[in-house]
MMTF fields as JSON, N, C-alpha, C and O atoms, coordinates in Angstrom:
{
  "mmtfVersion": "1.0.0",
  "mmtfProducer": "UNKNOWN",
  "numBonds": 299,
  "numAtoms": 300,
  "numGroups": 75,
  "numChains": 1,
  "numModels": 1,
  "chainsPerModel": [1],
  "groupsPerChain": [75],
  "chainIdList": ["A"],
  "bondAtomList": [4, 2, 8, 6, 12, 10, 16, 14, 20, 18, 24, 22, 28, 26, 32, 30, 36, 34, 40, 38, 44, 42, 48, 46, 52, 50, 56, 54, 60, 58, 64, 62, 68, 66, 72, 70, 76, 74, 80, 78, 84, 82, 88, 86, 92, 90, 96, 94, 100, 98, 104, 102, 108, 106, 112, 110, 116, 114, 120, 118, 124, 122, 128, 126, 132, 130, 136, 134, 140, 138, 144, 142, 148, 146, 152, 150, 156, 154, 160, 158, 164, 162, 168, 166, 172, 170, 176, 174, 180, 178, 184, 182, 188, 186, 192, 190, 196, 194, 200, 198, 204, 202, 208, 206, 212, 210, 216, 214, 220, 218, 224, 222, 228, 226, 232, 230, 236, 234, 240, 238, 244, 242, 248, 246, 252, 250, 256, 254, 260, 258, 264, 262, 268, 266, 272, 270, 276, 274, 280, 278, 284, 282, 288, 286, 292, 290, 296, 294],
  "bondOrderList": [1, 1, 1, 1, 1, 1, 1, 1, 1, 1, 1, 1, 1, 1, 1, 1, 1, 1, 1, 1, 1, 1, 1, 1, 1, 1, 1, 1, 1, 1, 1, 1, 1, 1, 1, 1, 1, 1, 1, 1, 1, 1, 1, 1, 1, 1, 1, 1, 1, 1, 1, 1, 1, 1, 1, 1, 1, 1, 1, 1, 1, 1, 1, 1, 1, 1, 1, 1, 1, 1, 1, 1, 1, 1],
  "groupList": [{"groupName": "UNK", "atomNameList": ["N", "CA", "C", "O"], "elementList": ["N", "C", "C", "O"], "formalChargeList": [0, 0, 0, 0], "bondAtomList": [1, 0, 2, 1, 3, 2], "bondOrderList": [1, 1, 2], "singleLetterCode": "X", "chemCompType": "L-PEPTIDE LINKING"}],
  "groupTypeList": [0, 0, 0, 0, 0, 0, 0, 0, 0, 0, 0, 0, 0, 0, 0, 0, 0, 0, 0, 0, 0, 0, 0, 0, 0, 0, 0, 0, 0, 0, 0, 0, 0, 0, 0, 0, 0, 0, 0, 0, 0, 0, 0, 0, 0, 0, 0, 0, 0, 0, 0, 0, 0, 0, 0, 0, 0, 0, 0, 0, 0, 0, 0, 0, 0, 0, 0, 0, 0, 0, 0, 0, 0, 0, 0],
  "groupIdList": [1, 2, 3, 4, 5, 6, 7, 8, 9, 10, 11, 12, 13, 14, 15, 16, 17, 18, 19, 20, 21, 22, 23, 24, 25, 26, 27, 28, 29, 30, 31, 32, 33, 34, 35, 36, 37, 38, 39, 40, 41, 42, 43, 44, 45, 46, 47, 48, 49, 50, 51, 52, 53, 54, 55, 56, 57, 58, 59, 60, 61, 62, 63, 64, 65, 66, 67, 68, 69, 70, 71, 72, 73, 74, 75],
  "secStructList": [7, 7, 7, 7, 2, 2, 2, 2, 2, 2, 2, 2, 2, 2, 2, 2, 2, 2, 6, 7, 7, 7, 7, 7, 7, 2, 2, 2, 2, 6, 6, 6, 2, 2, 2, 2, 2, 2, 2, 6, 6, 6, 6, 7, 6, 6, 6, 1, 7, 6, 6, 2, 2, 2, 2, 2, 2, 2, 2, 2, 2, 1, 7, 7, 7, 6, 6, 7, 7, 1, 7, 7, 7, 7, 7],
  "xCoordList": [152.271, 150.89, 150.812, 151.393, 150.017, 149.892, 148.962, 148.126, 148.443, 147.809, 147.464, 148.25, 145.85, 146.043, 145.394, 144.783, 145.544, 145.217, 143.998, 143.881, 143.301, 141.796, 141.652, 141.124, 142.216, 142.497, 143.022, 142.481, 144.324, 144.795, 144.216, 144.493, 143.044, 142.663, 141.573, 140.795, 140.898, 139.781, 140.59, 140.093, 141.425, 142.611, 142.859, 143.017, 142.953, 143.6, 142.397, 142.377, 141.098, 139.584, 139.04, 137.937, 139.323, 138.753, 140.15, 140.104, 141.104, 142.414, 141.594, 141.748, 141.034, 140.878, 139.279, 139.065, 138.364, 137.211, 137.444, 137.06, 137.999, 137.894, 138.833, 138.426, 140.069, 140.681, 140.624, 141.614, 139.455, 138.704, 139.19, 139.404, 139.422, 139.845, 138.765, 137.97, 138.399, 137.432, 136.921, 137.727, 135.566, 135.437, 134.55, 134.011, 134.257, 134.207, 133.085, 133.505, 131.415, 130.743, 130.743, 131.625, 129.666, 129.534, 128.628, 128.69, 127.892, 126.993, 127.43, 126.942, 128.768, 129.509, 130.182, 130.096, 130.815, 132.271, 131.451, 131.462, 129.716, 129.246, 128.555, 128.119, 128.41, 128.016, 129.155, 128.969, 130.34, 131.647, 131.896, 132.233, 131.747, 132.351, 130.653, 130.947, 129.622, 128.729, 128.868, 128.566, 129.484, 129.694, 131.051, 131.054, 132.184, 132.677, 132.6, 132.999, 132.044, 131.314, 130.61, 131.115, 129.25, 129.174, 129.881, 129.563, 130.561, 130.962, 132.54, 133.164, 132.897, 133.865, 132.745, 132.969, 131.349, 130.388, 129.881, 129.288, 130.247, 129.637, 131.467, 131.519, 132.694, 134.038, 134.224, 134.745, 133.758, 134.334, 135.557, 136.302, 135.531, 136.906, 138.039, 137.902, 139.086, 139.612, 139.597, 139.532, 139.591, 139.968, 138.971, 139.518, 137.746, 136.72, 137.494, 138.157, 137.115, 137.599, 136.489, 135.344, 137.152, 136.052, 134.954, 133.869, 134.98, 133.842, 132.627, 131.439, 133.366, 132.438, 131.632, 130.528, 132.412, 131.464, 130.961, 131.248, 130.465, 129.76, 128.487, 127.337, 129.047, 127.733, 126.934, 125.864, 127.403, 126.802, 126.114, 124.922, 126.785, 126.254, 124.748, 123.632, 125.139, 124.023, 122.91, 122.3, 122.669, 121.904, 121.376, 120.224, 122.028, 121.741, 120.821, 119.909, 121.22, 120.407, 119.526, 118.747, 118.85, 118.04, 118.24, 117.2, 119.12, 119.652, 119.658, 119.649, 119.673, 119.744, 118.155, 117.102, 118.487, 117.029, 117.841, 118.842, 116.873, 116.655, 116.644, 116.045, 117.27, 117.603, 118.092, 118.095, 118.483, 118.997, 120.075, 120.781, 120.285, 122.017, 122.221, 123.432, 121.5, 122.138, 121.719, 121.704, 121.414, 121.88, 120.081, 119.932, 119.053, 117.655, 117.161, 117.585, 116.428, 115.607, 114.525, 113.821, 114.645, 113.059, 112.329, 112.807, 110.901, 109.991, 108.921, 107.924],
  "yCoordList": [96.848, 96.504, 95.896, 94.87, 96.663, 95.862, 95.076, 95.707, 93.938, 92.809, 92.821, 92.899, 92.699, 92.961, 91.589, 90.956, 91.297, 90.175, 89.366, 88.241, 90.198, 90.172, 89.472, 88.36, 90.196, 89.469, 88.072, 87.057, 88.212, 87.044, 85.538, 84.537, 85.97, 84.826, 84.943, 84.091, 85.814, 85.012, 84.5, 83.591, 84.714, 83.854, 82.768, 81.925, 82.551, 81.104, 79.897, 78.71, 81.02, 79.906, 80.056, 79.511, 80.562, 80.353, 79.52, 79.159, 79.321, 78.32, 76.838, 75.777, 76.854, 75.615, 75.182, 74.004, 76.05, 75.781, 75.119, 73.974, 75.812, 75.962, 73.993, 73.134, 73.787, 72.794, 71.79, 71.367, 71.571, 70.332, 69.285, 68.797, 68.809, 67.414, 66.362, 66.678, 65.182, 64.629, 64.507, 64.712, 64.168, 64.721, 63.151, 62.77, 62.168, 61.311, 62.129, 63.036, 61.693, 61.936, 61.046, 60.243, 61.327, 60.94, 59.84, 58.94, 59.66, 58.596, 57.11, 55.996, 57.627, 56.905, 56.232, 55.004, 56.732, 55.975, 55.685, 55.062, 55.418, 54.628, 53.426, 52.509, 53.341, 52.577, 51.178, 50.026, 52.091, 51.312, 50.64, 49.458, 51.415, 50.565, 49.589, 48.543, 49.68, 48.581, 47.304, 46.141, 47.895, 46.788, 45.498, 44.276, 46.514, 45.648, 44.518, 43.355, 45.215, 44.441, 43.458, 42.36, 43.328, 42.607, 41.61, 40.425, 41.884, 40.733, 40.143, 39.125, 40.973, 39.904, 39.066, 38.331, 39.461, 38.363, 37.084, 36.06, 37.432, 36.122, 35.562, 34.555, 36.132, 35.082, 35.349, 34.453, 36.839, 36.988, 38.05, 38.365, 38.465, 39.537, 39.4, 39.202, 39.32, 40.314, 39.581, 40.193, 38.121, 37.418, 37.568, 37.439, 37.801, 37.912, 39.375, 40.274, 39.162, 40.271, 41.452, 41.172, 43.037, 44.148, 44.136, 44.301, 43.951, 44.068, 42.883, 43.103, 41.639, 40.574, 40.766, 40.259, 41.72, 41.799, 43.271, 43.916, 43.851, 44.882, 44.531, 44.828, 43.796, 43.079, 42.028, 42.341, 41.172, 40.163, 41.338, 41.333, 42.072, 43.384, 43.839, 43.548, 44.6, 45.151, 43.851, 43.838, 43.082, 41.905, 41.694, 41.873, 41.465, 41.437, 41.855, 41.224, 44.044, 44.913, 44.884, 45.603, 44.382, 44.35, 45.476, 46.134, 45.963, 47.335, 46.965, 47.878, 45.686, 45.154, 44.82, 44.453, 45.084, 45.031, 44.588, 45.032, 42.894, 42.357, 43.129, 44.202, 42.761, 43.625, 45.299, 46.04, 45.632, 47.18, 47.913, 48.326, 48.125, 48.895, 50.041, 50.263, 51.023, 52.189, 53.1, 54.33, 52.268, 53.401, 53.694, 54.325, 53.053, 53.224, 54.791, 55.399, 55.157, 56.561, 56.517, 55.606, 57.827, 57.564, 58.661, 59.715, 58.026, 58.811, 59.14, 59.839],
  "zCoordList": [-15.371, -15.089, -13.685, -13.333, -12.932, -11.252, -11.296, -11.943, -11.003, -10.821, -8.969, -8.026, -9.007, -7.347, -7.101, -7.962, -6.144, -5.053, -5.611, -6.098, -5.394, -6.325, -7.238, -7.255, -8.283, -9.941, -9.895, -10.334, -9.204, -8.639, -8.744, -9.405, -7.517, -7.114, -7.778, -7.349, -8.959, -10.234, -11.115, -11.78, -11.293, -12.251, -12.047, -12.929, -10.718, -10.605, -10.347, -10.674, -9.379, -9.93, -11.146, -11.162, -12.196, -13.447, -14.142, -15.318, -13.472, -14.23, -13.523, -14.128, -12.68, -11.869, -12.43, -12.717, -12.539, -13.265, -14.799, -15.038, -15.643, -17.034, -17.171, -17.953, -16.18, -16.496, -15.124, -14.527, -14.846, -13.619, -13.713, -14.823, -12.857, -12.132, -12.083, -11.197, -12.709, -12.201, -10.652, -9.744, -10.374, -9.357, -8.954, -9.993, -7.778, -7.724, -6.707, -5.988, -6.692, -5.892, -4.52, -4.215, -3.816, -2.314, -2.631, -1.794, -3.486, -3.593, -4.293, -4.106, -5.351, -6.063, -5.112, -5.141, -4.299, -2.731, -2.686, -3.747, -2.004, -0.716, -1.505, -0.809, -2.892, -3.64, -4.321, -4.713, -4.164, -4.512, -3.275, -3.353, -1.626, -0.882, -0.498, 0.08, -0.628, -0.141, -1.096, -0.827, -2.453, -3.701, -3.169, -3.314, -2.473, -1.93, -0.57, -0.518, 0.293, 1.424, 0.638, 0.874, -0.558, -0.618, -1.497, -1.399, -2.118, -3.058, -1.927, -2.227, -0.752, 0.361, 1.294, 2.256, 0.624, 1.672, 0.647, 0.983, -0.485, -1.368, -1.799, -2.506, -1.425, -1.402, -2.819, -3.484, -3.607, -4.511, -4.498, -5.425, -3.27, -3.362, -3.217, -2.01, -3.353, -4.937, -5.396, -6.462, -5.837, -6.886, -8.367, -9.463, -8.278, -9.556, -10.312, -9.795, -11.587, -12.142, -11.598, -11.243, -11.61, -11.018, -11.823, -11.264, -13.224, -14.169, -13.542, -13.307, -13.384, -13.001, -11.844, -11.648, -10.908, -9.641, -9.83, -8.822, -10.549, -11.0, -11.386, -11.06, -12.193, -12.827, -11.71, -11.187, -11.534, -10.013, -9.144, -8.837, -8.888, -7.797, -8.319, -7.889, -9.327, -10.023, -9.91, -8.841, -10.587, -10.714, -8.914, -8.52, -8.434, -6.994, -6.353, -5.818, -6.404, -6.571, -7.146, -6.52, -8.321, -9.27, -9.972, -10.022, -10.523, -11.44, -12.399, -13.225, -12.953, -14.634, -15.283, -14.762, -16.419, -17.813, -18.593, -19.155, -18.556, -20.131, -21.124, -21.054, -22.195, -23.406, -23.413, -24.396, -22.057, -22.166, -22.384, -21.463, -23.53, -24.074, -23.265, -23.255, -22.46, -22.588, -23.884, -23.924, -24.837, -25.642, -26.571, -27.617, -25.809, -26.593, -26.154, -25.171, -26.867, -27.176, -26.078, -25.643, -25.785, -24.319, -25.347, -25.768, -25.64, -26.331, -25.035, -25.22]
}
């Protein structure tokens, strides 16, 4: 059976599609590195745990809601 070039290389992007690598967006880095700028401007870096300055961050931002799980129903 000859296998040409072609085939080849849909084989090996449908091996690379079907079994993906997480993929870390462009908006995610510039959000992670402004998170760090600020929390080395309020003298929490590195020592706060990462969870703690996620949260401080967010709050900061104003990204946090009273009483919000994540997990309520949008009607």
């Amino acid at each position: 059976m000859n296998i040409t070039l072609d085939e080849m290389k849909f084989v090996e992007d449908e091996e690379f599609r079907i079994n993906a690598l997480p993929f870390q967006g462009e908006q995610s880095t510039m959000v992670q590195i402004d998170m760090k700028k600020w929390a080395q401007k309020q003298g929490m870096w590195p020592q706060e745990q990462y969870g703690e300055i996620i949260h401080y961050y967010a709050a900061a931002r104003g990204w946090t809601q009273e009483g919000f799980t994540g997990m309520e129903i949008i009607e």
